[in-house]
C-alpha positions in Angstrom: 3.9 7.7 -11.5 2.6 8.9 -8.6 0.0 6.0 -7.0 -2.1 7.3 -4.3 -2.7 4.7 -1.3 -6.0 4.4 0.4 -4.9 2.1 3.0 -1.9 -0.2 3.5 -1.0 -2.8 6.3 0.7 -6.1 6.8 -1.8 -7.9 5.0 -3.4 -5.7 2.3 -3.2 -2.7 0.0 -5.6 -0.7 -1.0 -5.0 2.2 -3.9 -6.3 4.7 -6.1 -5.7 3.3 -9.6 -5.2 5.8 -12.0 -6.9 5.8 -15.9 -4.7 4.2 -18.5 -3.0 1.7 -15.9 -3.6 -2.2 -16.1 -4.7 -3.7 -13.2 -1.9 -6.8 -14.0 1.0 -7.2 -16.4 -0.5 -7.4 -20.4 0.0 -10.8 -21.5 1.4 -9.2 -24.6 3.6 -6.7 -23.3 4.5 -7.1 -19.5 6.3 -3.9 -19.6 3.1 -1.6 -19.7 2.3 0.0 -16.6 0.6 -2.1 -14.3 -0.2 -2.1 -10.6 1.0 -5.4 -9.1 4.3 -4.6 -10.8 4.4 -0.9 -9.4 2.9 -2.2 -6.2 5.3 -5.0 -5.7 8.2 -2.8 -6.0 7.1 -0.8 -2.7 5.4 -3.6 -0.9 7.2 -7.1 -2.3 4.9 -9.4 -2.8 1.6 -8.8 -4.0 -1.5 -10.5 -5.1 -4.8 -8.8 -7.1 -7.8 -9.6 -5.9 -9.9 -8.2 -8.4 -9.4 -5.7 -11.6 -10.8 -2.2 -13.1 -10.6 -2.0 -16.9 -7.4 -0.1 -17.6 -9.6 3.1 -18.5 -11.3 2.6 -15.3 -10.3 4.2 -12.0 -11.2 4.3 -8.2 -10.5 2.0 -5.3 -8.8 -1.5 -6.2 -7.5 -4.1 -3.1 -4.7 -6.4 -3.2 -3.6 -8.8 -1.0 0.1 -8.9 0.4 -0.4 -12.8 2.1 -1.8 -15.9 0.4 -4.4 -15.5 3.3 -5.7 -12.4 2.9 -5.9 -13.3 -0.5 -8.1 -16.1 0.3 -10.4 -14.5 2.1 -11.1 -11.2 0.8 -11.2 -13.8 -2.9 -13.9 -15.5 -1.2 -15.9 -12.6 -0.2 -15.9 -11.7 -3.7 -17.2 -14.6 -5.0 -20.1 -14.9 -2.1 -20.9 -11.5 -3.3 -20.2 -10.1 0.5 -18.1 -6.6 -0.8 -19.6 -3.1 -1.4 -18.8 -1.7 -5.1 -20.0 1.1 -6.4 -19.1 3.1 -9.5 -19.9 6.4 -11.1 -20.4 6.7 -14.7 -21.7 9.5 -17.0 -23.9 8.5 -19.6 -26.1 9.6 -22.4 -29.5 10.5 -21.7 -31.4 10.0 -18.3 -32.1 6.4 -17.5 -36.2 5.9 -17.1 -36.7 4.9 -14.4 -34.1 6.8 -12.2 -33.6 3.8 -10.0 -33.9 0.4 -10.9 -32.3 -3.0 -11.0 -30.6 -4.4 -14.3 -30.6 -8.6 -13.6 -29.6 -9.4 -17.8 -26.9 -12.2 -18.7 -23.8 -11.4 -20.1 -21.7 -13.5 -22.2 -18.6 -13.1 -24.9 -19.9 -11.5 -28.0 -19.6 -14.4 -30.9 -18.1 -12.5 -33.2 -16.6 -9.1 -31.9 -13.4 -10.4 -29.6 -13.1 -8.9 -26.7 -16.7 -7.6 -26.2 -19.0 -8.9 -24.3 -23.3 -8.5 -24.8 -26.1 -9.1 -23.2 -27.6 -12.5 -24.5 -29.8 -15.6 -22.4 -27.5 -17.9 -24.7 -24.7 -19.0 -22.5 -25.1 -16.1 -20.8 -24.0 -15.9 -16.8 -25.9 -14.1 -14.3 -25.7 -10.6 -13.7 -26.8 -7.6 -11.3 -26.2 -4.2 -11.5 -28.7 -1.4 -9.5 -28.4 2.1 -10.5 -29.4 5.3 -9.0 -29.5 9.2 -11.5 -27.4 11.2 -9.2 -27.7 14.1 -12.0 -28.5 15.3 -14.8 -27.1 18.1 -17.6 -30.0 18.3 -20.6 -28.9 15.0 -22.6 -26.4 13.7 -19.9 -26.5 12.0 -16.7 -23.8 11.1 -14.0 -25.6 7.7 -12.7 -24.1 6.0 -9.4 -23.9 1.8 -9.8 -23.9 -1.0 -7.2 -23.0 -4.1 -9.2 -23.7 -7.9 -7.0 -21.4 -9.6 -9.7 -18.1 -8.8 -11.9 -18.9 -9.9 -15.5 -16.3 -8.2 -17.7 -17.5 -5.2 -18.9 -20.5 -5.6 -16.7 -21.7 -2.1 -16.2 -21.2 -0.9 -19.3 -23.2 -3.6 -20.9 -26.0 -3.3 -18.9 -26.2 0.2 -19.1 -25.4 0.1 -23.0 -28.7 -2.5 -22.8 -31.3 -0.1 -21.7 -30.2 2.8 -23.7 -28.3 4.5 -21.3 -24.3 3.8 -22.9 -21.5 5.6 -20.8 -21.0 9.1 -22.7 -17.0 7.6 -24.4 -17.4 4.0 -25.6 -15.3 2.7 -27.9 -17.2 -1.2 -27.8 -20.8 -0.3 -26.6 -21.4 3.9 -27.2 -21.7 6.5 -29.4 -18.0 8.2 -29.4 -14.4 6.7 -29.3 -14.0 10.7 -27.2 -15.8 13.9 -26.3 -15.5 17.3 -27.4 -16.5 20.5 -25.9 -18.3 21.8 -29.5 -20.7 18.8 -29.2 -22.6 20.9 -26.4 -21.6 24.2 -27.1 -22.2 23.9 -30.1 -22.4 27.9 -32.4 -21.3 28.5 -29.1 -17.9 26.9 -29.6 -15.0 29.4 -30.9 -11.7 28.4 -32.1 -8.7 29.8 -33.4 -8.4 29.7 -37.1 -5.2 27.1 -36.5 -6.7 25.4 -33.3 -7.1 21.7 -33.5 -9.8 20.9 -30.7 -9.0 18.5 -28.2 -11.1 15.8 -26.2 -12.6 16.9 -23.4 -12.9 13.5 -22.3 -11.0 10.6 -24.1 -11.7 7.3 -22.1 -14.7 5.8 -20.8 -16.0 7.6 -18.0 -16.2 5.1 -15.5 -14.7 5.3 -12.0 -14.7 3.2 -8.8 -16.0 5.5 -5.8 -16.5 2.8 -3.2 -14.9 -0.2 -1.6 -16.3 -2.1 1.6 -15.0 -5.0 2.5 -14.5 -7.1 5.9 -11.0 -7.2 7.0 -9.4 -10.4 6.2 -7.5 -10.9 9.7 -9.4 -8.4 12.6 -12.4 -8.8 10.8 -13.6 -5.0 11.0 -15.4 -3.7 8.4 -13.7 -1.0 5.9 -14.5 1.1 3.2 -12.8 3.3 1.0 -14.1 6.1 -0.8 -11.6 7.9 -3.9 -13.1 11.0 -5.4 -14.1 11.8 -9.2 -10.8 11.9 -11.0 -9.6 15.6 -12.7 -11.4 14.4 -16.3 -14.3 13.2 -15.5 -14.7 16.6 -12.5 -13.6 18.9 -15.4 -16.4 16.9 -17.9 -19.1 17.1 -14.8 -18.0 20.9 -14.5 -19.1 21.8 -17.8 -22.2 19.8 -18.5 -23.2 21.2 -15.6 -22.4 24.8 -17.1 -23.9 24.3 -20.2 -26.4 21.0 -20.2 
C-alpha cells in the first residue's frame, strides 16, 4: 500500500492515512493493516500520538523519539493542536455555525458506541462551520477542542445532523446513487448497484501543531480523498 507522507524528519512523521487502515495493531488480529507497523518498517521506531477511526482519513502524527512523543502528547492533552475535519452529513445543520459543548460517555448497553449523556459523561467541544450544501445534504467543516471516541459523529448525530454513512449513529450502513437520482436512476437488467459511498464520510483536512524540538509552528493540510470527491461531485450535480 502506497502511504503518502506529509512530512518526515528525525523526530516525527506525519502521513496521509488512508480509509480502511487502523491507526495501531487490532488487539485481535495484529496482522491487519496498520500504520505504526507499516510506518515502522520505513522509519524503525515509531510511536502514535493520536488515532483516526479506521474508516477515517487525513493527516495523523507520530513520533519517532520518546521526546517528541512527550511533547507533541502533551500538547494534545492541553488542547494546544489545530484539528479540523470534513464530514458530509444529512440535512443542513441550523444554525450554520455553532458550538456543540455535550458530554460523551460509553453507551451502557450498545459496546463500542459511545452517546451523548451528562451521566458519567466527559467534556466535549466540537465547533462546526456548513461549507455546502446539495438539497438534503451538507459537507460541514469541524474544529473539535477534545478527542472523545467517536466525538464528531456523536455530536453531530445529537443535533440531527448524522454523517450521511453511519453504521452506529446514522441512517445507512452505505450510499447509493438511486437514493438521489432516484426515476432518474437506470440500470442494466443484470446490474447489481454498487455504493457510491461505503464508509463514514469523515476525513482529517488539518493538522497544526508546534514542533516538538525547533519549536516552529506546522500544519498539514491532505485533500478530500477520491470517495468522498466523487460523493461531493454528484450531490453537487444532482442535490
Amino acid at each position: 500500500m502506497k502511504l503518502p507522507i506529509l512530512h518526515q524528519d528525525d523526530h516525527l512523521v506525519v502521513v496521509d492515512k488512508p480509509a480502511d487502515v487502523l491507526t495501531v495493531p487490532d488487539r485481535h488480529d495484529p496482522e491487519l493493516p496498520n500504520l505504526k507497523h507499516m510506518l515502522a518498517e520505513k522509519y524503525g521506531h515509531i510511536i502514535p500520538v493520536h488515532r483516526l477511526d479506521r474508516p477515517t482519513t487525513g493527516v495523523l502524527v507520530f513520533a519517532r523519539t520518546p521526546e517528541a512523543h512527550r511533547s507533541l502528547s502533551m500538547q494534545f492533552e492541553a488542547r494546544d493542536v489545530e484539528k479540523v475535519y470534513l464530514a458530509l452529513v444529512d440535512g443542513t445543520p441550523d444554525p450554520d455555525e455553532a458550538t456543540i459543548d455535550e458530554p460523551i460517555a460509553p453507551h451502557p448497553s450498545k459496546v463500542g458506541q459511545m452517546m451523548v449523556t451528562n451521566r458519567n459523561g466527559k467534556f466535549a467541544r466540537t465547533d462546526y462551520k456548513v461549507m455546502e450544501t446539495f438539497g438534503r445534504f451538507s459537507l460541514v467543516g469541524v474544529q473539535i477542542f477534545t478527542g472523545r471516541t467517536h466525538q464528531i459523529r456523536v455530536h453531530l448525530a445529537y443535533i440531527g445532523n448524522p454523517l450521511i454513512v453511519d453504521p452506529f449513529y446514522g441512517k445507512r450502513t452505505e450510499f447509493m446513487l438511486s437514493e438521489i437520482k432516484g426515476r432518474r436512476y437506470n440500470k442494466g437488467k443484470h446490474e447489481v448497484e454498487r455504493p457510491l459511498l461505503s464508509r463514514v464520510p469523515l476525513h482529517a483536512s488539518r493538522l497544526g501543531f508546534t514542533h516538538p524540538v525547533t519549536e516552529e509552528w506546522l500544519h498539514f493540510e491532505a485533500e478530500l480523498p477520491k470517495d468522498m470527491r466523487a460523493m461531493v461531485k454528484q450531490l453537487g450535480k444532482l442535490g
